[in-house]
C-alpha positions in Angstrom: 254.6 -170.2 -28.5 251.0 -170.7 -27.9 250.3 -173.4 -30.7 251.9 -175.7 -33.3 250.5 -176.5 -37.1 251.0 -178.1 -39.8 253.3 -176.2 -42.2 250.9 -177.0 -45.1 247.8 -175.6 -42.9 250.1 -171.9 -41.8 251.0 -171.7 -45.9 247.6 -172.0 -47.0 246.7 -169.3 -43.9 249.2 -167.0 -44.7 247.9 -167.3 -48.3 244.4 -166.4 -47.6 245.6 -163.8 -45.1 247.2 -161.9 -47.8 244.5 -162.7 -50.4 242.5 -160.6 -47.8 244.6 -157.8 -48.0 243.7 -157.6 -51.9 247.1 -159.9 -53.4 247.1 -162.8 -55.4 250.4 -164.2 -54.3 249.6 -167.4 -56.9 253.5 -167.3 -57.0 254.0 -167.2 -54.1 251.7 -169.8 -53.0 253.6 -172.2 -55.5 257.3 -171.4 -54.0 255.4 -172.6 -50.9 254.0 -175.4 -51.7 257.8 -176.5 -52.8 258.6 -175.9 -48.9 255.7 -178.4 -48.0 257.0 -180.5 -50.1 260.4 -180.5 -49.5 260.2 -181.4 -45.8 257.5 -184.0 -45.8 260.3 -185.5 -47.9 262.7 -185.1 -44.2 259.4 -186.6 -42.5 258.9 -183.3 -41.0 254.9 -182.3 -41.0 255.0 -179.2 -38.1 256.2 -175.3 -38.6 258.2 -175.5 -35.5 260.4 -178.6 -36.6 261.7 -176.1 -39.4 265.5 -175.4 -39.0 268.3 -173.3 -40.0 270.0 -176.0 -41.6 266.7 -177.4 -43.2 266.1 -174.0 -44.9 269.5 -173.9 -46.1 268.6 -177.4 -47.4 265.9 -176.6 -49.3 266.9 -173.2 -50.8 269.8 -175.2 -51.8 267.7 -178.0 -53.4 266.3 -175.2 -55.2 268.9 -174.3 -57.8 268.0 -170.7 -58.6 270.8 -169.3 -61.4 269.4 -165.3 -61.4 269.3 -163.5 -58.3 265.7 -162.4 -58.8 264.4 -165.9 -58.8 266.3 -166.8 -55.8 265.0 -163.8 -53.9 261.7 -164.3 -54.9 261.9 -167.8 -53.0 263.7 -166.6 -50.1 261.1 -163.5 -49.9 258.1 -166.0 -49.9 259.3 -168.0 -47.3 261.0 -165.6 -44.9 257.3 -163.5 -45.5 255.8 -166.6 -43.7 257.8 -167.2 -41.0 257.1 -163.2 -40.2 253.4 -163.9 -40.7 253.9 -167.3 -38.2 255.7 -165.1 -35.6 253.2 -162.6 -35.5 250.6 -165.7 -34.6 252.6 -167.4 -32.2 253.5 -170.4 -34.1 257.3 -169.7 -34.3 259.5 -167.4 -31.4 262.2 -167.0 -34.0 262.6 -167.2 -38.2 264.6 -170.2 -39.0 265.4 -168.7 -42.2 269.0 -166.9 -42.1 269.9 -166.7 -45.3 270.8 -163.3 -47.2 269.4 -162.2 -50.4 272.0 -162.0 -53.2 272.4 -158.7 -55.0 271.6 -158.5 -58.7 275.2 -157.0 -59.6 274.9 -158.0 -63.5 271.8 -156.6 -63.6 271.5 -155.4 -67.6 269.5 -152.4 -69.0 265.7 -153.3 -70.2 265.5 -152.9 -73.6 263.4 -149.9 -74.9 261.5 -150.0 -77.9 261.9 -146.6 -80.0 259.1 -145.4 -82.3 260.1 -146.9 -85.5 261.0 -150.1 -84.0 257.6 -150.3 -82.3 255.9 -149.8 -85.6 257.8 -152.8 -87.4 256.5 -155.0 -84.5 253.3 -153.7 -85.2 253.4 -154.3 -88.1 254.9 -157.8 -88.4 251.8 -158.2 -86.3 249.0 -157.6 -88.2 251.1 -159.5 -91.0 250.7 -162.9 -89.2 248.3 -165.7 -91.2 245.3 -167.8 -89.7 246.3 -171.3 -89.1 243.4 -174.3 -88.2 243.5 -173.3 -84.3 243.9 -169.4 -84.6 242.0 -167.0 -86.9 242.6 -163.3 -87.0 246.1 -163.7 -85.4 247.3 -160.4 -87.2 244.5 -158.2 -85.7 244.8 -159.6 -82.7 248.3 -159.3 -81.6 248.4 -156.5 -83.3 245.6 -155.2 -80.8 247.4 -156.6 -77.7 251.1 -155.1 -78.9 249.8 -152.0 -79.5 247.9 -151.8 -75.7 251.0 -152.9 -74.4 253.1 -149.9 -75.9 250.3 -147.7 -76.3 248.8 -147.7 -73.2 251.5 -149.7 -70.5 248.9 -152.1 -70.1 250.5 -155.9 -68.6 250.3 -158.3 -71.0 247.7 -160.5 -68.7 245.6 -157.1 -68.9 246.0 -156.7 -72.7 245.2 -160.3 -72.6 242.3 -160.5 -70.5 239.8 -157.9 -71.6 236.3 -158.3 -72.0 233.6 -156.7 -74.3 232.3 -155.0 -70.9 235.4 -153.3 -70.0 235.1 -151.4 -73.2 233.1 -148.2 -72.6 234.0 -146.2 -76.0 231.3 -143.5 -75.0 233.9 -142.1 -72.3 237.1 -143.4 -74.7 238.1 -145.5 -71.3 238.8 -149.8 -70.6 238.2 -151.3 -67.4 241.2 -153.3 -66.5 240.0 -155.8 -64.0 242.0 -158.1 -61.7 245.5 -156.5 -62.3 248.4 -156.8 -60.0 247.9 -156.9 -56.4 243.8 -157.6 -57.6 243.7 -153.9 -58.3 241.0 -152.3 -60.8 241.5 -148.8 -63.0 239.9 -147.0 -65.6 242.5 -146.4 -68.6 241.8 -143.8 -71.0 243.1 -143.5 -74.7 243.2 -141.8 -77.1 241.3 -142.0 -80.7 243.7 -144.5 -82.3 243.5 -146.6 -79.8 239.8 -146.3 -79.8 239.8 -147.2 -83.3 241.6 -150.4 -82.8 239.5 -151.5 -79.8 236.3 -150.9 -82.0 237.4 -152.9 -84.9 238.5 -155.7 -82.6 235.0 -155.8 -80.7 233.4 -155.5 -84.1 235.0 -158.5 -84.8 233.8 -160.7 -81.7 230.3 -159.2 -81.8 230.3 -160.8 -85.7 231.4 -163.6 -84.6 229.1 -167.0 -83.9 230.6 -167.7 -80.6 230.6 -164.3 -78.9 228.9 -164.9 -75.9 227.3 -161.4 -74.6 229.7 -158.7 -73.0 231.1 -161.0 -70.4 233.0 -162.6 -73.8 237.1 -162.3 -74.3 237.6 -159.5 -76.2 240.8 -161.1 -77.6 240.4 -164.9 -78.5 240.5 -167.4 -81.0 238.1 -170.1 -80.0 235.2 -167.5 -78.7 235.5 -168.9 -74.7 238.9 -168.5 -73.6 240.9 -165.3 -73.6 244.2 -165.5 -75.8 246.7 -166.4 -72.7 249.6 -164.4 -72.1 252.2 -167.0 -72.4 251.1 -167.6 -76.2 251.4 -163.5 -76.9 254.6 -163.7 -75.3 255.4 -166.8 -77.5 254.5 -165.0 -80.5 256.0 -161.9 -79.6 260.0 -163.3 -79.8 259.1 -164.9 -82.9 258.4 -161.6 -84.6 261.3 -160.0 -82.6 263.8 -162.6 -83.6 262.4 -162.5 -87.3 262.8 -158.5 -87.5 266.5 -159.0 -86.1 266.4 -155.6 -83.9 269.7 -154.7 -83.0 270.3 -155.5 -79.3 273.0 -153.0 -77.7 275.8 -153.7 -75.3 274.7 -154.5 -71.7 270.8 -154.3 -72.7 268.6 -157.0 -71.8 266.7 -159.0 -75.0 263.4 -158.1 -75.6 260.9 -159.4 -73.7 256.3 -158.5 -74.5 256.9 -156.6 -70.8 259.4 -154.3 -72.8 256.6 -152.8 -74.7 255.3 -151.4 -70.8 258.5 -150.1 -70.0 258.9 -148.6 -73.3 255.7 -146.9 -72.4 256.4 -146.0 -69.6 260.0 -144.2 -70.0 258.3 -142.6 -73.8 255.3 -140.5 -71.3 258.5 -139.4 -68.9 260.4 -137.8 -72.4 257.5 -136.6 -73.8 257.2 -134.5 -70.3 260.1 -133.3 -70.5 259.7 -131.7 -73.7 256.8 -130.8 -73.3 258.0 -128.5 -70.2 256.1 -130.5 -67.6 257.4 -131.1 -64.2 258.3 -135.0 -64.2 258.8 -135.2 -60.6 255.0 -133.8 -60.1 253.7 -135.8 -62.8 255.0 -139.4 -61.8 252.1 -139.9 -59.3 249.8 -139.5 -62.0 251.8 -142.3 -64.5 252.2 -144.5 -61.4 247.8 -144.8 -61.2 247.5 -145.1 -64.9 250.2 -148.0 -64.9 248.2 -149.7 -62.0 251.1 -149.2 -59.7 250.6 -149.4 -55.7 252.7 -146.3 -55.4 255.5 -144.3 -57.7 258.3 -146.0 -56.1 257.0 -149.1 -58.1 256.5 -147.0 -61.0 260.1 -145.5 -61.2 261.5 -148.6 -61.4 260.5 -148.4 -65.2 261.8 -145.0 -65.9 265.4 -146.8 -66.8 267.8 -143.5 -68.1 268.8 -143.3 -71.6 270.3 -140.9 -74.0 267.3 -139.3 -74.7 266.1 -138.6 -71.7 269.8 -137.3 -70.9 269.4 -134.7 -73.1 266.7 -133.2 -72.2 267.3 -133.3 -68.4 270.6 -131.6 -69.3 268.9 -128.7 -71.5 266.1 -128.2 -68.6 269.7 -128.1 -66.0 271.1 -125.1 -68.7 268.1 -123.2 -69.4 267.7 -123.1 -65.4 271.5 -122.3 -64.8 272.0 -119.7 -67.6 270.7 -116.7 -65.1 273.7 -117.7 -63.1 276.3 -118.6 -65.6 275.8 -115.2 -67.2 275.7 -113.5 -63.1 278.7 -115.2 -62.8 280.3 -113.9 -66.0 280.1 -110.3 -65.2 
């Protein structure tokens, strides 16, 4: 090795290196911090001093009860020890721990049409209280983006009255995943809802030019993510959808994958390739490639169905060949 540091100094390096590669890695950065934590606790400052059985130590001290979560941890730590080797401040990972495999993984739930449309509508049912005014319209607003247009709850969330360009029917979603900008367009209903909502703020006395939240209650601060999700089980747990065998509960990122596997059925009946088409769904979604985006497109009966009537109508040449 060429140098030593201090493991707080290589996390908050690693950080900004991968900040300039265009990620936010604010997760990440706090999974770390836990690390620098953690062993100035064992009275251990430098990157080098960090050791196989320390790291099994502090993954340990981290009690982590769903596979995902532990692999997130592991994944941010073992991505900095790669980073240190690469600058000469380790010769060898001390991390040796495996990931564990998600092998009770359950199926996302999938909102259908009509259940989408009670949300919706338990939505714009919702009354004012002293903090909040316009609750209805406005998760109504960010619900509907969510299923209508795939958008991430921290985009729905965290539009302005800039990124609105109803001219061209498109919104500018800024700072997504991974930092990444895209231009999503829509369709008249959904132009219609983003209209009435900006025709709201611009009313109001607090708007503050186009830089303003679109969605907010206090005219300042956008309407955080956590609260829609908040607000989101309440109205799910109050409309009692049915929750089938081996499918997840619904979560607000439900309404994105719901999206995202409704555009792949309405493909296939529409006689569209979707194979050809999913590099075209994985830029809309904001997605750094299709690989991410497939991850969505979870198989259900539906979707069976139709991928077994494309498989006949392309077999029956041969069946009837066969026949003769």
């Amino acid at each position: 090795m060429s140098q030593d540091m201090p493991i707080q100094a290589a996390v908050e390096q690693f950080i900004a290196h991968k900040r300039a590669l265009g990620r936010k890695y604010h997760s990440e950065q706090r999974e770390l911090r836990l690390l620098s934590v953690f062993a100035a606790g064992r009275d251990i400052s430098r990157i080098s001093e960090l050791t196989p059985a320390l790291m099994e130590d502090f993954l340990a001290s981290r009690p982590r009860s769903r596979p995902r979560s532990f692999n997130h941890l592991l994944g941010a730590a073992d991505g900095l020890f790669r980073w240190a080797i690469t600058q000469d401040l380790l010769a060898a990972s001390p991390l040796t721990t495996r990931r564990r495999r998600a092998t009770s993984a359950r199926i996302p739930f999938l909102f259908d049409t009509s259940q989408a449309r009670q949300l919706l509508a338990a939505a714009a049912a919702l009354p004012d209280n002293a903090r909040a005014r316009g609750r209805g319209p406005v998760y109504h607003a960010i619900f509907a983006l969510c299923y209508g247009l795939g958008l991430r709850a921290g985009e729905a969330c965290g539009l302005r009255l800039r990124d609105i360009d109803a001219d061209r029917s498109l919104l500018m979603v800024t700072g997504g995943k991974f930092g990444k900008d895209r231009l999503v367009p829509h369709g008249p209903r959904i132009a219609a809802l983003i209209a009435a909502q900006a025709a709201r703020r611009e009313g109001g006395r607090r708007t503050e030019g186009p830089g303003a939240p679109l969605f907010t209650f206090d005219g300042h601060r956008c309407v955080h993510p956590g609260t829609a999700s908040q607000v989101f089980h309440a109205l799910v747990t109050t409309l009692g959808l049915p929750v089938p065998d081996g499918v997840s509960a619904p979560v607000l990122h439900s309404l994105r994958h719901s999206f995202a596997v409704g555009r792949l059925l309405r493909w296939y009946r529409d006689g569209e390739d979707p194979q050809a088409m999913l590099h075209q769904l994985s830029v809309f979604m904001g997605h750094v490639d299709p690989v991410s985006t497939s991850v969505y497109l979870t198989i259900t009966t539906q979707l069976l169905e139709e991928a077994n009537r494309r498989f006949e109508a392309f077999a029956a040449p041969a069946w009837r060949e066969a026949a003769r």
